[in-house]
VEXGU-345619 format. One record per residue (C-alpha): residue number from 1; residue in one letter; x, y, z. Coordinates in steps of 0.02 Angstrom, whole numbers. Each point is the difference from the previous one (the first is absolute). Example, Ala and Ser with C-alpha at 12.3 -4.5 7.8 and 13.67 -1.06 7.14 Angstrom:
2
REC  seq  type       X       Y       Z
REC    1     A     615    -225     390
REC    2     S      69     172     -33
//
This chain:
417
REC  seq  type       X       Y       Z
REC    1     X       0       0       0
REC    2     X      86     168     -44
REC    3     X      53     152     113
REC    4     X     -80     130      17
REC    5     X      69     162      52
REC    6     X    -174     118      45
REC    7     X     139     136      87
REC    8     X     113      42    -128
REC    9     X     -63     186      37
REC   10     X      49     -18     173
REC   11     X     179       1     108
REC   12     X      71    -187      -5
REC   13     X      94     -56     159
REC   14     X     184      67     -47
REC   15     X     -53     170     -60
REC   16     X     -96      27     188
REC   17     X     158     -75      76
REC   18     X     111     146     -73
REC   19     X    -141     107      38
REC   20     X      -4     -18     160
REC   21     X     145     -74      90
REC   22     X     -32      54     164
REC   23     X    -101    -157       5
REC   24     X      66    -184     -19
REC   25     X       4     -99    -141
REC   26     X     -67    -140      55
REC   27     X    -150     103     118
REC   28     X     -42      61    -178
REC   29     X      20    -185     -89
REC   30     X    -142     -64     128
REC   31     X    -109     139     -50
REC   32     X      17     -48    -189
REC   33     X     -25    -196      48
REC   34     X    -151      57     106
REC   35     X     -86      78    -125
REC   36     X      48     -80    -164
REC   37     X     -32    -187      78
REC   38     X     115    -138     -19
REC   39     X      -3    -167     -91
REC   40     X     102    -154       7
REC   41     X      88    -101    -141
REC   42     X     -17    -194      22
REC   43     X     170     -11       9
REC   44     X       1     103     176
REC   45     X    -136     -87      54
REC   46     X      73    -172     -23
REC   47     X     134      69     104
REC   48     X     -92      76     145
REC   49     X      11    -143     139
REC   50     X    -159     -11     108
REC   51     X      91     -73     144
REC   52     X     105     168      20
REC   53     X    -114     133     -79
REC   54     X    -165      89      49
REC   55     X    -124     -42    -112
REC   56     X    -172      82     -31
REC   57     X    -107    -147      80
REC   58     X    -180     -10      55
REC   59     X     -52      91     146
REC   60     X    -173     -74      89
REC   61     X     -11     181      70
REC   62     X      73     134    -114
REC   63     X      -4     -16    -200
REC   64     X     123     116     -60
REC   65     X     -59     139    -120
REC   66     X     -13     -76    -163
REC   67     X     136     -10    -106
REC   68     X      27      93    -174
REC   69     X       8    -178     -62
REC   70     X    -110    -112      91
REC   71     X      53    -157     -79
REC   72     X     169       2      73
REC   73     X      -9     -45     196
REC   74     X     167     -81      77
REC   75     X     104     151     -40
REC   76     X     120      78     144
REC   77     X     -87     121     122
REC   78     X     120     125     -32
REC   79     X     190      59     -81
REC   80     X     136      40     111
REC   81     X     128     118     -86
REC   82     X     184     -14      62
REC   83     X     -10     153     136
REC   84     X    -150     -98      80
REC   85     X    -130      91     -95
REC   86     X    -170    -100      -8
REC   87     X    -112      20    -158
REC   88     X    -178     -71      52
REC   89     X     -93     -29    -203
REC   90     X     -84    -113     -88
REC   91     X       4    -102    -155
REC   92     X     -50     118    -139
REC   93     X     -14     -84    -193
REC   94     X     119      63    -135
REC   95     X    -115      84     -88
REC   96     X      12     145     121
REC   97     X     177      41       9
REC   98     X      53     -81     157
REC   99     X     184     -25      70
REC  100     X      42    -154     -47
REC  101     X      88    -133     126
REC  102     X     100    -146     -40
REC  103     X     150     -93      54
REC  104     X     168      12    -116
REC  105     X     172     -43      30
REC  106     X     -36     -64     186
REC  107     X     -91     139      46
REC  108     X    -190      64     -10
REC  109     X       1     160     -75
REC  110     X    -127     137     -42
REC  111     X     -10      40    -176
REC  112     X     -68     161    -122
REC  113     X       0     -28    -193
REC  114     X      99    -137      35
REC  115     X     140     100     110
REC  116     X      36     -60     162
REC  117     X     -22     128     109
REC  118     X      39     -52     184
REC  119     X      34    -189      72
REC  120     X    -145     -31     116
REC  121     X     -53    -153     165
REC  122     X    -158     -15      77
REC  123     X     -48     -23     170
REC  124     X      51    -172      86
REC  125     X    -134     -90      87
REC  126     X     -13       8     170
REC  127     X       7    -146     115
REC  128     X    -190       1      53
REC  129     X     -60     -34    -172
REC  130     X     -45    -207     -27
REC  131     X     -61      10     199
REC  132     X    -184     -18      73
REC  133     X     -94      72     137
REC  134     X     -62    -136     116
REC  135     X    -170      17     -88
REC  136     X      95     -48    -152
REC  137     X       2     170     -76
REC  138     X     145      33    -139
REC  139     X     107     135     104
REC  140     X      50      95    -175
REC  141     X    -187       8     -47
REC  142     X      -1      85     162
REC  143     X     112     133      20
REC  144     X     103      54    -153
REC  145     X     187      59      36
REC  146     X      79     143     -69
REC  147     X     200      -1      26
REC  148     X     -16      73     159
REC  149     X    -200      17      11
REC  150     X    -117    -125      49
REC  151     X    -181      75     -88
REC  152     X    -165     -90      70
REC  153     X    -161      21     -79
REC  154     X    -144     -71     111
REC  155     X    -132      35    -153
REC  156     X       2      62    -151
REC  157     X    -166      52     -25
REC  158     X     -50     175     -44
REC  159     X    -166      53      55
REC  160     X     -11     142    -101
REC  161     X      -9    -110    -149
REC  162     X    -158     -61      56
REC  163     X    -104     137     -97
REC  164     X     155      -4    -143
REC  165     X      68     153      89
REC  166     X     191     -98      19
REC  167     X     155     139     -51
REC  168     X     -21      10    -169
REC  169     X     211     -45     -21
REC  170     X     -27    -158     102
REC  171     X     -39    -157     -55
REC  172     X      21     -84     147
REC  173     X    -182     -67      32
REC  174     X     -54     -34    -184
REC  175     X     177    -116      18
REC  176     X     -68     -64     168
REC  177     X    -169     -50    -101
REC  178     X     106     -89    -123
REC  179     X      97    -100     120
REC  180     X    -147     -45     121
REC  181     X     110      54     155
REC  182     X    -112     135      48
REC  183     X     -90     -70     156
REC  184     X     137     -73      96
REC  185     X      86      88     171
REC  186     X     123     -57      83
REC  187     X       2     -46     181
REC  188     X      87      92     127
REC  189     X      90    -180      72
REC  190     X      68     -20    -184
REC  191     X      65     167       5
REC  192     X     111      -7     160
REC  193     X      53    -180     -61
REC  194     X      65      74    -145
REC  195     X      86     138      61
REC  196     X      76     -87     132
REC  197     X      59    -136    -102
REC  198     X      71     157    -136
REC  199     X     112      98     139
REC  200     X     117    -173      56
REC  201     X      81      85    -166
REC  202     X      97      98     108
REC  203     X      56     159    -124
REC  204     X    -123     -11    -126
REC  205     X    -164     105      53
REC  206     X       6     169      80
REC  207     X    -196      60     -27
REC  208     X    -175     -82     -19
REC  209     X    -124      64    -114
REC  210     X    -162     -22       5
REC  211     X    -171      53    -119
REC  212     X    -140     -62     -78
REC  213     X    -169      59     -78
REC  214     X     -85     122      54
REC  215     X    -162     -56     115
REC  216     X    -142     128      30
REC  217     X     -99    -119     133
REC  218     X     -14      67     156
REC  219     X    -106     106     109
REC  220     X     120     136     -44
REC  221     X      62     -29    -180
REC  222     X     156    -109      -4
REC  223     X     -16     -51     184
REC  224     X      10    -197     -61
REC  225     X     161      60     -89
REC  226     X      78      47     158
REC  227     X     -52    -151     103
REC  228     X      53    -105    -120
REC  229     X     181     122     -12
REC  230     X       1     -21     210
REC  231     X     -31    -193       0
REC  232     X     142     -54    -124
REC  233     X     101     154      70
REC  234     X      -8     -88     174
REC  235     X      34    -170     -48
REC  236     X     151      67     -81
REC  237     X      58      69     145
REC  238     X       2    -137     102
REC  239     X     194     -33    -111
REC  240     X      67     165      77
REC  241     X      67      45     179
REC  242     X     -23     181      -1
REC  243     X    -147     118      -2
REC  244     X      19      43    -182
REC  245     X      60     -96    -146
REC  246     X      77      58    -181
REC  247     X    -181       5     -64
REC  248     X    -109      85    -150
REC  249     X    -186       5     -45
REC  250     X     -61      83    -167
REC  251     X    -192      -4      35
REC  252     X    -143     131     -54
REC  253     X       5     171      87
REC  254     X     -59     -38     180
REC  255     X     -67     123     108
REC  256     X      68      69     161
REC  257     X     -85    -142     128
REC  258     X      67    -131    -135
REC  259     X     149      38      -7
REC  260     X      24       8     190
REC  261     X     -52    -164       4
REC  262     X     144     -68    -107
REC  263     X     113     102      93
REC  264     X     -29     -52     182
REC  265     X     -66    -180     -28
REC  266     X     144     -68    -116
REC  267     X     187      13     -27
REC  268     X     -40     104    -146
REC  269     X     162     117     -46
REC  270     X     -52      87    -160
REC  271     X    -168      37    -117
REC  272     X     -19      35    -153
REC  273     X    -195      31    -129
REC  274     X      40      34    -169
REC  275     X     -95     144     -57
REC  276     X      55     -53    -192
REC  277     X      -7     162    -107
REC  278     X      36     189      64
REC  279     X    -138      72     -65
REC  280     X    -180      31      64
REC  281     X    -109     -29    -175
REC  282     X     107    -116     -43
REC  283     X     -29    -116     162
REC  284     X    -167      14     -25
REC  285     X      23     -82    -177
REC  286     X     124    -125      21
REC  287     X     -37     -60     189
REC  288     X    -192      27     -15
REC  289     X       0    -140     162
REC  290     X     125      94     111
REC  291     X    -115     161     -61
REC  292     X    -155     -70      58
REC  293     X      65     -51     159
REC  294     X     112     129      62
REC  295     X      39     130    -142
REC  296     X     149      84     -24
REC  297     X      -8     125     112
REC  298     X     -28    -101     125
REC  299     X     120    -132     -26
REC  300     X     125     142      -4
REC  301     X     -49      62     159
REC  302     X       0    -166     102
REC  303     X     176     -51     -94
REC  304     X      62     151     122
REC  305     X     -83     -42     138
REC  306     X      88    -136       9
REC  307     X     162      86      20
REC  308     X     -55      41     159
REC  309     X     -27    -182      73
REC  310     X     141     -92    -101
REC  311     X     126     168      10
REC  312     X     106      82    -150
REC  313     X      55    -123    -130
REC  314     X    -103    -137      68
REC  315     X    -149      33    -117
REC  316     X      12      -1    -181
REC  317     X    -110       1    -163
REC  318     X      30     -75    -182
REC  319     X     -60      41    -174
REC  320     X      -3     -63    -161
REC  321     X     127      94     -88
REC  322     X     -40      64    -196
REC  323     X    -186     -53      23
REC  324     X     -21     197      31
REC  325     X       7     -16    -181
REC  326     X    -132    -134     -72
REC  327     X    -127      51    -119
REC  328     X    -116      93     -11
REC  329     X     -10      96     130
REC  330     X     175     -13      90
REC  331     X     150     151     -26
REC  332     X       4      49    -188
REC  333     X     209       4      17
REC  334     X     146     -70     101
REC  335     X      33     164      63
REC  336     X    -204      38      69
REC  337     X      11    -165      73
REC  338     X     196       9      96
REC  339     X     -43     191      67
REC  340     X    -178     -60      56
REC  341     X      38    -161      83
REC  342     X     160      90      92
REC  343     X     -85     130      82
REC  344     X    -114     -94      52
REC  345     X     124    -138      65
REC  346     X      82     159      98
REC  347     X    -145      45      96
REC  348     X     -31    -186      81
REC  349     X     217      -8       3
REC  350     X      -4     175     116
REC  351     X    -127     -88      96
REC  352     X      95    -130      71
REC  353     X     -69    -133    -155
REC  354     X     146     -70     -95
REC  355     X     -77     -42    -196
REC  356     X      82    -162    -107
REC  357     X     -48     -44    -171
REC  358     X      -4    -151    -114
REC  359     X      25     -21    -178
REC  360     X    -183      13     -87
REC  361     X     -17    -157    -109
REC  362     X    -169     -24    -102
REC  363     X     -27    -172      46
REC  364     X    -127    -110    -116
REC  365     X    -161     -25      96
REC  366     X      -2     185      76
REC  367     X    -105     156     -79
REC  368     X     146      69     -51
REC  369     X      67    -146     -94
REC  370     X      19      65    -182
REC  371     X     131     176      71
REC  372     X     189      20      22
REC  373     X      82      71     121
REC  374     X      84     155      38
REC  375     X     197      13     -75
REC  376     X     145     -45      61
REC  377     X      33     180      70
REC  378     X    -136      33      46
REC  379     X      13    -122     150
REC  380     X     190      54      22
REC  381     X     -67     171       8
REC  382     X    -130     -57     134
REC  383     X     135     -96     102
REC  384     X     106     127      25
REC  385     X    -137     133      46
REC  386     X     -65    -103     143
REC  387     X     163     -50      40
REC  388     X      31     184      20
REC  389     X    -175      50     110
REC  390     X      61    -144     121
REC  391     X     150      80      24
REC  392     X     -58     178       4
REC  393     X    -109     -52     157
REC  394     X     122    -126      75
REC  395     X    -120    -165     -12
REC  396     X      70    -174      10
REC  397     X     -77    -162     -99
REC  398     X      83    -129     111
REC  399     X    -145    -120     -15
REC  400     X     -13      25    -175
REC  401     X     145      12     -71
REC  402     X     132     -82    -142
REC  403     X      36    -141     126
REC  404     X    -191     -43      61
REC  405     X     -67      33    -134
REC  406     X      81      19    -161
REC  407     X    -148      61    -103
REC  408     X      15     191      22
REC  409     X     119      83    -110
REC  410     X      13     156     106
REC  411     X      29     -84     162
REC  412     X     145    -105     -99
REC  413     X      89     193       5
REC  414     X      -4     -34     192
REC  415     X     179    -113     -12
REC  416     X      88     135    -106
REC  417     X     -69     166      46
//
């Protein structure tokens, strides 16, 4: 199938690294394999030994977003670059212009128009994978590990989606439908099995993450949600000494007496609600759920309060990065969309709310399935400009950051800068 190059108009990768070299190569490198996809040869695949590597797998709890190729399953979870760097993508056909992986002369390699570009790894398994809870639970279908992360998803289930008002960039539950995984929870004795059994590793983990979908049950909206947060929270726990363990959330906005609750009744150490896009009309449009629910105002609002139970760069908010743009009715140009989004990422940033983005891909089964993403600089542009506002007002990302995480471009800035 041939190659198309839809971008030619655009920056490629070594014109925006002389562009800009106060950032890294290989910071920028993820960006391009974030947005552009990647896909693997046979050859690398044949190569890639299960036994060692990470491999997408089957989750009973959490079905990753679906792939830009959804025919092609046991792929690695992620590249590792040779400074550490951690590209979290997905298997993306040819047909799109992806980065292209595959193993010559002993090594795996990434590859554009047939140039290697960088050597890349992946992540190694780690030694809880092939065990079972005493229920008889797969432990890796429980919690999934990160290099230094383990990331816990109780349920994936979105309520929102229940009157088809799901993010309109997610495809997370129309995935779910696919896979028939949407119903199942996982039980709180599984969960401190799991993590118990995942920290013998002595070195491996520093942080626990924890989300699911959103649930609107409750005599106050989203009161299930935190129950079910507090329950698996506690059972956690139980596998830590002190008050307080390395610990994140990323639930919907809670209010004031929900979020106190978190706080006092669990080891919880950080929290974290993605408001998605930086822009009121445009919430409305793409999260019509989180809209309905909270509304943007709103979820602004309670994202600060926060800062005053969990304290200064213990709270924290994602978005969607370049989805500011989607048609028809997002930001006309790159510029519009960078100035809008950064001003408004300053005024939760001076308010104690640190802001990290992901790479905006148009996944297959989401309403936004036929657009493209924003350019290469663009997103360069937008890490360094957040980058900046955190250090204008002196915010950390600790519990976020390149290490925990490795999904968040302008937290990556956090080992350099």
């Amino acid at each position: 199938m041939p190659i198309t190059d839809v971008r030619n108009n655009e920056l490629q990768f070594k014109d925006i690294v002389e562009k800009y070299p106060q950032i890294p190569r290989f910071l920028i490198l993820k960006i391009d394999v974030q947005r552009r996809g990647v896909y693997y040869t046979q050859n690398a695949l044949n190569k890639i030994d299960p036994n060692i590597y990470q491999l997408i797998g089957s989750n009973v709890f959490f079905a990753s977003l679906g792939a830009r190729d959804p025919k092609i399953k046991s792929v690695p979870e992620s590249l590792i670059l040779k400074d550490g760097t951690t590209i979290i993508t997905d298997p993306t056909p040819l047909e799109q212009n992806p980065y292209v992986v595959d193993y010559r002369d002993g090594k795996f390699v990434l590859v554009d128009k047939d140039e290697i570009v960088e050597e890349v790894e992946f992540w190694e398994k780690p030694d809880y994978y092939g065990k079972f809870t005493s229920s008889g639970v797969p432990m890796d279908s429980i919690v999934f590990a990160r290099p230094q992360r383990l990331n816990i998803t109780p349920t994936s289930y979105c309520h929102f989606w229940k009157n088809d008002n799901g993010c309109k960039y997610c495809d997370l539950v129309p995935h779910l439908r696919e896979d028939g995984v949407i119903k199942k929870k996982l039980s709180a004795q599984d969960a401190y099995e799991t993590v118990r059994e995942a920290i013998k590793q002595k070195g491996r983990f520093a942080n626990i993450c924890m989300t699911m979908g959103s649930d609107v049950n409750g005599k106050t909206p989203f009161d299930a949600e935190v129950e079910y947060y507090i329950e698996i929270l506690q059972a956690i726990g139980k596998n830590f000494q002190g008050r307080r363990f390395p610990s994140q959330v990323i639930t919907t906005a809670l209010n004031e007496d929900q979020l106190a609750r978190l706080y006092n009744e669990t080891g919880l150490s950080s929290y974290t609600s993605d408001i998605e896009v930086l822009n009121e009309d445009l919430f409305k449009w793409i999260c019509p759920g989180k809209e309905e629910w909270v509304g943007y105002k709103e979820w602004k609002r309670r994202l600060v309060a926060a800062v005053d139970i969990f304290g200064k760069g213990n709270v924290n908010s994602g978005i969607v990065g370049g989805v500011e743009l989607a048609k028809p009715r997002g930001f006309k140009t790159e510029e519009e969309g960078l100035k809008h989004t950064l001003e408004e990422a300053e005024d939760l940033i001076s308010k104690g709310v640190s802001i990290v983005y992901i790479v905006w891909v148009p996944r297959p089964l989401s309403f936004f399935k036929d657009q493209k993403n924003a350019s290469l600089e663009y997103y360069v542009k937008l890490t360094i400009g957040l980058n900046a506002l955190r250090e204008k007002y002196s915010l950390t990302i600790d519990f976020d950051d390149y290490r925990r995480c490795g999904n968040h471009p302008n937290s990556d800035l956090l080992r350099v800068l």
